[in-house]
C-alpha positions in Angstrom: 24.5 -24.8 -34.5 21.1 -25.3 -36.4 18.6 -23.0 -36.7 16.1 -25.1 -34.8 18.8 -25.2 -32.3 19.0 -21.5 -32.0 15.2 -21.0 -31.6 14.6 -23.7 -29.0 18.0 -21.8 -27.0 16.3 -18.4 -27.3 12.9 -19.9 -26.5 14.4 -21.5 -23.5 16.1 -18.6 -22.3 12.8 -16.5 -22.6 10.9 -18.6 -20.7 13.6 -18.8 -17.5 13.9 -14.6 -18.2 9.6 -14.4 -18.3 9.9 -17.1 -15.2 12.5 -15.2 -13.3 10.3 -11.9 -13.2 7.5 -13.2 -12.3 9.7 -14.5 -9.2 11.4 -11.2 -8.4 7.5 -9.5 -8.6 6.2 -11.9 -6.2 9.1 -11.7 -4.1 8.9 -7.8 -4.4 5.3 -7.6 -3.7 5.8 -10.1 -0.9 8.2 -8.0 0.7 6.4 -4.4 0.3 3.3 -5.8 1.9 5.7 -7.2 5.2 7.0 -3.8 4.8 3.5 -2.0 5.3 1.4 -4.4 7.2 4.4 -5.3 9.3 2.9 -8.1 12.1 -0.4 -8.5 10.7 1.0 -9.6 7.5 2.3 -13.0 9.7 -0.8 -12.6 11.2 -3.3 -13.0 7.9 -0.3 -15.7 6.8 -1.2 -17.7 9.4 -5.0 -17.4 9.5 -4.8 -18.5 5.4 -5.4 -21.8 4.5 -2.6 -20.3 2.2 0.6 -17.5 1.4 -1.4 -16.2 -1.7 -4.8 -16.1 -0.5 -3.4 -14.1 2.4 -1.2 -11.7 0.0 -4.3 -10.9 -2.3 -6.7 -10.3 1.0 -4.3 -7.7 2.5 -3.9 -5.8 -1.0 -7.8 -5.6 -1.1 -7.7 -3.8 2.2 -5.1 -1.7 0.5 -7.3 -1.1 -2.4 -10.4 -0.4 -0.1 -8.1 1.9 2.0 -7.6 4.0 -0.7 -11.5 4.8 -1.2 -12.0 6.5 2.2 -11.5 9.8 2.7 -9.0 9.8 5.5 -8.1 13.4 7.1 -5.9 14.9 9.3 -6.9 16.2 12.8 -6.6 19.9 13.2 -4.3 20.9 16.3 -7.0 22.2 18.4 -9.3 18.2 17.7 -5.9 16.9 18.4 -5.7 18.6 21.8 -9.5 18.3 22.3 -8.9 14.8 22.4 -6.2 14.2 24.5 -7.8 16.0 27.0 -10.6 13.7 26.6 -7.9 11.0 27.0 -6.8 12.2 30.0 -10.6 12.6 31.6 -10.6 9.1 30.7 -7.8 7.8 33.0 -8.4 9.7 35.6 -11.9 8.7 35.7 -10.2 4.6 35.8 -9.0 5.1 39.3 -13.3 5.3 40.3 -14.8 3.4 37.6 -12.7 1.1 35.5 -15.3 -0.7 34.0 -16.8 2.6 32.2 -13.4 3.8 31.8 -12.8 1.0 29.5 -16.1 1.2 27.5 -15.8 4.9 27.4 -12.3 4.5 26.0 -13.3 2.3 23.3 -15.7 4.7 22.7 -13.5 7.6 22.4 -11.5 5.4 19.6 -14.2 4.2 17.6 -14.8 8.6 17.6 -11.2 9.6 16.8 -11.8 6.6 14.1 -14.8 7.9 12.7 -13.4 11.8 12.9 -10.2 10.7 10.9 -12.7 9.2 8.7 -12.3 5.2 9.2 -15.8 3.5 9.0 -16.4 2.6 12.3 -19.3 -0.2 11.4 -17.9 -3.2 12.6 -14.8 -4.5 14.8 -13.8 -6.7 11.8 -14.1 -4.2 9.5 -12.7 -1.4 11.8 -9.3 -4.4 12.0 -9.4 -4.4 8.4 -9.2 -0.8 7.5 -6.9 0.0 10.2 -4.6 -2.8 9.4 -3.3 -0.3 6.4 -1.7 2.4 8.4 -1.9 1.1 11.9 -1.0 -2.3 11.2 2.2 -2.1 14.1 -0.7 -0.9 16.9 -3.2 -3.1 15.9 -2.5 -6.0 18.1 -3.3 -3.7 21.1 -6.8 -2.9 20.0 -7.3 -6.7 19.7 -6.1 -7.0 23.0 -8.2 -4.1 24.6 -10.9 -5.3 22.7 -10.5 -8.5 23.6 -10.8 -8.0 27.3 -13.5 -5.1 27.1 -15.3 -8.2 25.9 -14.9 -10.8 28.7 -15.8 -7.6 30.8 -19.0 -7.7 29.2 -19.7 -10.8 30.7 -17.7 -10.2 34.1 -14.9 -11.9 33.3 -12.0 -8.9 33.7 -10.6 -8.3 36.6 -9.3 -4.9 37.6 -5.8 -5.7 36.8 -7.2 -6.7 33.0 -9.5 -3.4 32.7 -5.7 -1.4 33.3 -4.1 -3.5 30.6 -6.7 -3.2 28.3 -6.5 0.9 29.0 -2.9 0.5 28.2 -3.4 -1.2 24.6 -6.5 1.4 23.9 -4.1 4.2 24.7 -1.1 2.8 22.2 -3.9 2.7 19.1 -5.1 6.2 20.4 -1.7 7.7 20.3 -0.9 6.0 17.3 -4.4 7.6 15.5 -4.2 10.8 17.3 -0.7 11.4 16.2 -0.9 10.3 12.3 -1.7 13.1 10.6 -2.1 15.9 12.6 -2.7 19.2 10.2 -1.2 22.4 11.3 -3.3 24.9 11.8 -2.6 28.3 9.6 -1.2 30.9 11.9 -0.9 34.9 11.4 2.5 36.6 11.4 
């Protein structure tokens, strides 16, 4: 074999070795955001006009994620809240209407205590996304219908369901890092 022959073999075979990591990094970044954005990474898929606009949009939320300073709720907010919670449903059965904006209220607080920005639906969907990705869907939901309440469009049956998907993204927030409180022995 020549030694132009050898050099165009090794070139060749660099080029498929260069060609075939960049396929395994796509592929592994690919999979690791599925992995953390779970449903909403379909869900930015199939708002994209394509797979790599969508794939750079949901690491930018990661990146922006990573600039807030997210803490913990101490025990006694924890409980604090929950009791609100609880308030909140039983106040339902006389008043769904403020029932529902009050619990959207109590979010957007529990939100803004964690320390999510809280300016903004959209943005609030964005940053969220991150680490509550799998409950997101319900606060689109809930959201969704404390809207068409607004405008008298929600029907009692509605305002329940929409307490329901509030309730899975307050569980889900209330229960994500929750800081034990230091104790005396």
């Amino acid at each position: 074999m020549s030694t132009g022959s050898v050099i165009i073999l090794l070139v060749a075979v660099l080029v498929v070795l260069v060609l075939v990591a960049i396929a395994a990094k796509v592929f592994m970044q690919r999979k690791r955001l599925r992995d953390r954005f779970g449903p909403e990474y379909d869900r930015t898929v199939a708002d994209s006009d394509n797979r790599t606009a969508a794939e750079k949009e949901l690491a930018a939320r990661e990146k922006k994620h990573t600039e807030f300073e997210l803490k913990p709720l101490t025990p006694t907010a924890a409980d604090s809240y929950a009791r609100h919670w609880a308030a909140l449903q039983e106040q339902f059965v006389d008043s769904p209407a403020k029932a529902v904006t009050d619990a959207d209220r109590l979010v957007t607080d529990l939100m803004a205590e964690r320390g999510y920005p809280t300016e903004g639906y959209e943005a609030q969907l964005s940053v969220l996304s991150v680490e509550h990705a799998k409950t997101l869907e319900h606060y689109r939901a809930a959201h969704d219908i404390s809207e068409r309440e607004e405008i008298g469009e929600a029907g009692t049956e509605d305002l329940r369901t929409a307490m329901v998907h509030y309730r899975t993204l307050f569980e889900d927030l209330l229960h994500t890092g929750v800081r034990r409180e230091k104790t005396d022995v």
